[in-house]
MARZAKOL-95521 format. One record per residue: chain; residue in one letter; residue number from 1; x, y, z of N, C-alpha, C, CB in turn. Coordinates in pm, 1 decimal. Each point is the difference from the previous one (the first is absolute). Glycine has a CB too. Layout:
["A","A",NUM,[X,Y,Z],[X,Y,Z],[X,Y,Z],[X,Y,Z]],
...
//
This chain:
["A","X",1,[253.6,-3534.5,3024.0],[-60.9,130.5,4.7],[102.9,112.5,-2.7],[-188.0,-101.0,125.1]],
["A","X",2,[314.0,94.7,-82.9],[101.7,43.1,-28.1],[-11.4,78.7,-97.4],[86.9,-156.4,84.4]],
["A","X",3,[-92.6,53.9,-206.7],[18.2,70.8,-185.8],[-89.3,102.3,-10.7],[41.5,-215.2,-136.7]],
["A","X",4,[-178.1,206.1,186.4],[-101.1,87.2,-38.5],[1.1,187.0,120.6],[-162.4,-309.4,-97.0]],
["A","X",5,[254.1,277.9,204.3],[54.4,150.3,16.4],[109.5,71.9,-45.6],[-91.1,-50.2,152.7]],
["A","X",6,[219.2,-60.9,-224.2],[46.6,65.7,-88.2],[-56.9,30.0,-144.1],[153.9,-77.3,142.1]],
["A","X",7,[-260.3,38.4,-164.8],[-19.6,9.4,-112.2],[-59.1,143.6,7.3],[-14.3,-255.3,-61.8]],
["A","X",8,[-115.3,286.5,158.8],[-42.7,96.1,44.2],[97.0,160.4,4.0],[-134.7,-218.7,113.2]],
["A","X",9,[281.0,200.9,-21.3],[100.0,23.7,36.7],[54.6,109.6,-153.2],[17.3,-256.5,200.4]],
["A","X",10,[-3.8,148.4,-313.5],[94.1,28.8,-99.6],[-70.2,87.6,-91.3],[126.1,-209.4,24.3]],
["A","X",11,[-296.8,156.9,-69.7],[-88.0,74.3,-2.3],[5.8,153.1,-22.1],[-51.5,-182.3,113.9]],
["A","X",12,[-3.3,208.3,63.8],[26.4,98.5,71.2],[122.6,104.6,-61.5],[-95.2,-165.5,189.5]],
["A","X",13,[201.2,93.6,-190.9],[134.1,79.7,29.0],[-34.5,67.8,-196.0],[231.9,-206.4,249.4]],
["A","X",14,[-218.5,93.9,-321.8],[-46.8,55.2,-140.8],[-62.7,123.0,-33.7],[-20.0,-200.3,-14.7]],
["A","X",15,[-139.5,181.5,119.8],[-83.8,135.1,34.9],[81.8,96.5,-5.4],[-149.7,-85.9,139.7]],
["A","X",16,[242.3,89.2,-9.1],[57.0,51.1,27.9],[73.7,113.2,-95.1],[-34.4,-189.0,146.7]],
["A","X",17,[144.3,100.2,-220.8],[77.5,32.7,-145.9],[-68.3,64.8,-50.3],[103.9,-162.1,-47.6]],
["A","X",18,[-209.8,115.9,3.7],[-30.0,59.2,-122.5],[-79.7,129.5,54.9],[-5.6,-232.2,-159.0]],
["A","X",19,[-45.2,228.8,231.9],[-78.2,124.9,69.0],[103.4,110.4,1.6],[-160.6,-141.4,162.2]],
["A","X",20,[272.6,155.6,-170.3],[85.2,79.8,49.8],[69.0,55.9,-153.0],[29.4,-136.8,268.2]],
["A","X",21,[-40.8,40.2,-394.5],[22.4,25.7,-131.9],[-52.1,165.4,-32.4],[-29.5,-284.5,-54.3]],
["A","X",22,[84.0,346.0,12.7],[-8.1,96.2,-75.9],[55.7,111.0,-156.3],[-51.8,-84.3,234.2]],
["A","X",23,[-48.5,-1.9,-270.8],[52.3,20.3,-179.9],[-84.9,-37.4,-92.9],[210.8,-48.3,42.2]],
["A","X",24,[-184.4,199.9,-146.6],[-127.3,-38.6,-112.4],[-30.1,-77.4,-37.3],[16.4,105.2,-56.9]],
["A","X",25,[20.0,-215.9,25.1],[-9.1,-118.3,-76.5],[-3.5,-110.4,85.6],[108.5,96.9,-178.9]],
["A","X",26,[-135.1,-23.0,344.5],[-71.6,-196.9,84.8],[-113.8,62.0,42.3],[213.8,-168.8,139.6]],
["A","X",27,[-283.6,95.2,-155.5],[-133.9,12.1,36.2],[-27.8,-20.1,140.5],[-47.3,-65.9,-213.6]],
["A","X",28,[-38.8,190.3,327.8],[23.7,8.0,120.9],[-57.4,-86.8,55.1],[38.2,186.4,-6.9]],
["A","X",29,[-23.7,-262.6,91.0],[-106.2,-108.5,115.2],[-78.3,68.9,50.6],[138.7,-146.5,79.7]],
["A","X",30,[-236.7,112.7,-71.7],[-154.2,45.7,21.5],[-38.4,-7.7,142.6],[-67.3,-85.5,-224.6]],
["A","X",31,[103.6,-82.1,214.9],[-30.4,-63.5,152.2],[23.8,-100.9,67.3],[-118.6,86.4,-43.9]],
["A","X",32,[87.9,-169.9,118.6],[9.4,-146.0,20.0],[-106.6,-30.2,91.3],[243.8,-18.8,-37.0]],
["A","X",33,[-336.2,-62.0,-20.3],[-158.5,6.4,79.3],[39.3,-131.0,47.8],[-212.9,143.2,-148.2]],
["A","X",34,[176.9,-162.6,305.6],[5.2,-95.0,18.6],[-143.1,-109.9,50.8],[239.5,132.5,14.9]],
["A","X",35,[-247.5,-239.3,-18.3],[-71.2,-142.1,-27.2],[89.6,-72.0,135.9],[-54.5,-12.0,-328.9]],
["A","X",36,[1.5,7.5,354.9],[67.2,-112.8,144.9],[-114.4,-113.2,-37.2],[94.3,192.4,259.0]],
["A","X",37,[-128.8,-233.6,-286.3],[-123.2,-104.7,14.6],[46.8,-119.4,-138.3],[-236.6,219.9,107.1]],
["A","X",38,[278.0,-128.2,-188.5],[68.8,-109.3,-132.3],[142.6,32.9,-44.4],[-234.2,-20.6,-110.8]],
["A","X",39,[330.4,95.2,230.1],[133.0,-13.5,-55.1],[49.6,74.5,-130.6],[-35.1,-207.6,108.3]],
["A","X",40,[-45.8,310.8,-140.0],[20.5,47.0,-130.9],[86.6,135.5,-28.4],[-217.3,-119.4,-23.0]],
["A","X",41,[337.6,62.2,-71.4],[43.7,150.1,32.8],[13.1,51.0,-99.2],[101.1,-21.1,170.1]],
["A","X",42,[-147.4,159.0,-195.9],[-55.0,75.9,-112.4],[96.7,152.8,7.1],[-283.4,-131.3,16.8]],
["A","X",43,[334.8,138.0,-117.2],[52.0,177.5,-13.7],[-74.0,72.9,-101.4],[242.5,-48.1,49.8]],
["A","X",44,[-262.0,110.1,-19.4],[-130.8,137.7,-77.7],[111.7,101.2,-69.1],[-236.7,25.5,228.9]],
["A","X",45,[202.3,-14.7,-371.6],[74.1,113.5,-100.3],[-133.0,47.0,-57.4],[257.5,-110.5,-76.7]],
["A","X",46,[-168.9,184.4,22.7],[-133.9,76.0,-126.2],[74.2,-95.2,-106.6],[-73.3,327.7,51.2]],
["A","X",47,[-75.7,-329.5,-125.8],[-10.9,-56.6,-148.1],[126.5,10.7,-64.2],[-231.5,64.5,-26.4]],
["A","X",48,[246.4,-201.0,-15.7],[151.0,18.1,-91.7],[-5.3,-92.4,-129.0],[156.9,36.4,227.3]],
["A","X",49,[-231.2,75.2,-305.4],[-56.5,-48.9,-154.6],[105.8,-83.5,-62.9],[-137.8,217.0,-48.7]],
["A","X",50,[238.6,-250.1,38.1],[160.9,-73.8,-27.3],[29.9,-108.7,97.0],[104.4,221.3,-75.8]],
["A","X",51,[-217.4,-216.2,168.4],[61.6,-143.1,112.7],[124.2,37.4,89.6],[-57.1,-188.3,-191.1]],
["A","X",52,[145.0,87.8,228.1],[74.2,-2.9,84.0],[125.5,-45.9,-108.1],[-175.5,-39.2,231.9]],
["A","X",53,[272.2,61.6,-226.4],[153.2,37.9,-52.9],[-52.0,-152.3,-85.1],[232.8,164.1,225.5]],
["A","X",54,[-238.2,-302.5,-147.9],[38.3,-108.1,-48.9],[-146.0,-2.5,-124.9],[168.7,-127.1,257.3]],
["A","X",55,[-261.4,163.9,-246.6],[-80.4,-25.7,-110.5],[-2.2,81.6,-120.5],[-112.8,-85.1,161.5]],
["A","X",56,[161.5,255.0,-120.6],[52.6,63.5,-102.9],[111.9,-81.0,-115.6],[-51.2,192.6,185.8]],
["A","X",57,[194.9,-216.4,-83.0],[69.0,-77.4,-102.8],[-79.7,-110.3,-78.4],[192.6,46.8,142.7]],
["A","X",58,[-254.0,-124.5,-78.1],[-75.1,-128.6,-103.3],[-87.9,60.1,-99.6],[-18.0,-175.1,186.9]],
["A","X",59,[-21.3,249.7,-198.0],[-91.5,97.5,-103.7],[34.6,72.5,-49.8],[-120.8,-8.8,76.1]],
["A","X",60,[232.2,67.6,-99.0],[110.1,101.4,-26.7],[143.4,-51.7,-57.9],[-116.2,122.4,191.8]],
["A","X",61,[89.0,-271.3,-274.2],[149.9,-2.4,-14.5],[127.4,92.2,-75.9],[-120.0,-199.0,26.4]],
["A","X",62,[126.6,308.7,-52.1],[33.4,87.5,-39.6],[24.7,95.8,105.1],[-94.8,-71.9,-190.5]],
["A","X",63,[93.4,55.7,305.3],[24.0,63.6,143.6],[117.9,-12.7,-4.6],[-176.9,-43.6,133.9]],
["A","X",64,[276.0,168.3,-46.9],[117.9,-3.7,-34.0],[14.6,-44.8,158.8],[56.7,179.0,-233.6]],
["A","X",65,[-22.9,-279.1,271.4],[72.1,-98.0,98.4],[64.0,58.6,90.0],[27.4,-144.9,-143.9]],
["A","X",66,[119.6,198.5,81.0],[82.8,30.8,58.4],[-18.2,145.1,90.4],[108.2,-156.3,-179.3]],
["A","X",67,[-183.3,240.0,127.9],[-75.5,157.4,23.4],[-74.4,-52.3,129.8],[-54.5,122.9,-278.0]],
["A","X",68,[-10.1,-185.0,257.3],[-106.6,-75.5,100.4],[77.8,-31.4,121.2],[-145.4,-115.5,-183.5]],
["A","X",69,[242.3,43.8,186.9],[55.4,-89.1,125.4],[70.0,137.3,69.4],[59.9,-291.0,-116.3]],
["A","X",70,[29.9,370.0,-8.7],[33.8,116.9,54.2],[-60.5,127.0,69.4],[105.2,-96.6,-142.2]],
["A","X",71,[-235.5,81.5,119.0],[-58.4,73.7,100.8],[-111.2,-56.1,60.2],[79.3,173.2,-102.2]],
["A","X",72,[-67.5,-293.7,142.4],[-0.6,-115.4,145.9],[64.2,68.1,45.5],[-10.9,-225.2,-30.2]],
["A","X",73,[185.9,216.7,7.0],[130.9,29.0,97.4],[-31.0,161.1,52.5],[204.7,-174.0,-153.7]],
["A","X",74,[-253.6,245.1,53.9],[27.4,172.9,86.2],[-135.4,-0.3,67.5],[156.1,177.4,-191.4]],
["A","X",75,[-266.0,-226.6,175.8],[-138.6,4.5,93.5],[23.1,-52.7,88.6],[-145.2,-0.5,-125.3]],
["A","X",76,[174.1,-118.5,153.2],[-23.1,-145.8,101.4],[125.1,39.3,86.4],[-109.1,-228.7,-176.6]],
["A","X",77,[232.7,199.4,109.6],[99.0,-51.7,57.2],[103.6,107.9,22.7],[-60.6,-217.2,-96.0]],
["A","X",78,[101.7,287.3,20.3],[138.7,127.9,48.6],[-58.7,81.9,67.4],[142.0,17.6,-186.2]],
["A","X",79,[-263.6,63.5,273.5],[-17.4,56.4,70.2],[33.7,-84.9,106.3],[-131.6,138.3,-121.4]],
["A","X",80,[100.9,-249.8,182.8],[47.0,-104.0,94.2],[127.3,-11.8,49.8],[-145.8,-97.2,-97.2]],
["A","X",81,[256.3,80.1,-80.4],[116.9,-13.2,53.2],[94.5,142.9,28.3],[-32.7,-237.6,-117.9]],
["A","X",82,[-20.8,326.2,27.4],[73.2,137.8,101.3],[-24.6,52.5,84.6],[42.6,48.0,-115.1]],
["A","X",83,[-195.9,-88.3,197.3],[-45.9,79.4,119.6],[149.4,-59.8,133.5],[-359.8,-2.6,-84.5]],
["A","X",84,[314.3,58.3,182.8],[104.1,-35.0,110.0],[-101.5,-152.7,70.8],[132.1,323.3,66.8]],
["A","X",85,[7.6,-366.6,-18.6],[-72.6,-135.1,56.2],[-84.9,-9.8,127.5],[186.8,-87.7,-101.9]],
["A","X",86,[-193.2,233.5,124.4],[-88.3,5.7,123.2],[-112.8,43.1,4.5],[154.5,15.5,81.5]],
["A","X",87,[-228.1,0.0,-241.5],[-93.5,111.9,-41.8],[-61.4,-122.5,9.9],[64.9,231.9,-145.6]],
["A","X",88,[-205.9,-170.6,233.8],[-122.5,-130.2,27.9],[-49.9,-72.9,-178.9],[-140.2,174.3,277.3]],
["A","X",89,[109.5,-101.6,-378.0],[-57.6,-90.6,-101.4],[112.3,-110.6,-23.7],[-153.0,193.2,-117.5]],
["A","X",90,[307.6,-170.4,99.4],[118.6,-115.3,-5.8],[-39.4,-76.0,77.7],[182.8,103.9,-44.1]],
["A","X",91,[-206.8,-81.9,163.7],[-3.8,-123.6,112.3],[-109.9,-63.3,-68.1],[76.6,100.7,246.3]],
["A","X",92,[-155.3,-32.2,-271.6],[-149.9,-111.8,-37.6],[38.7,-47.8,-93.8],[-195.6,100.6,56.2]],
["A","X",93,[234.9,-64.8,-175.2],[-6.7,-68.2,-104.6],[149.5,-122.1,15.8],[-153.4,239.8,-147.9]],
["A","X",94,[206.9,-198.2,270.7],[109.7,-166.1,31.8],[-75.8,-57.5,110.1],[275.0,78.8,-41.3]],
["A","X",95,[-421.5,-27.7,86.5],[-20.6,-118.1,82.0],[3.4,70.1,143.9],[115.6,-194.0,-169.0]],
["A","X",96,[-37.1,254.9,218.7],[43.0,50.8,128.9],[-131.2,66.5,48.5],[262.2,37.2,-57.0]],
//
């Protein structure tokens, strides 16, 4: 039973992330409704006529790849690594 509060745990912290995203091009979290009765964990966006990154590329082979991953890195990830290491979203997104 362990696995299933980290799983809960990591979840959560994701919520977390992405709730805190801000930028034209990510689509805002809505919500996270929760289901205690069947374990279900659900994140709420608005409609995203293009899917999610990984089904765009499969339908899109003519997607430029490299553009893509590169702004993964400036959405997701370099606000993270230049904030200070004491700024509460860093801690979350290492876990702390």
């Amino acid at each position: 039973m362990r696995w299933r509060a980290e799983l809960v745990q990591m979840f959560y912290k994701e919520a977390v992330v992405w709730k805190s995203l801000h930028h034209p091009n990510v689509v805002p979290l809505l919500g996270v409704p929760r289901d205690r009765s069947q374990l279900k964990f659900v994140m709420v966006s608005e409609w995203m006529p293009n899917g999610d990154i990984r089904g765009f590329v499969r339908t899109h082979s003519d997607a430029n790849r490299f553009k893509l991953v590169r702004f993964l890195y400036e959405v997701l990830l370099q606000p993270f690594i230049t904030q200070s290491p004491h700024d509460r979203s860093w801690r979350t997104l290492l876990g702390g």
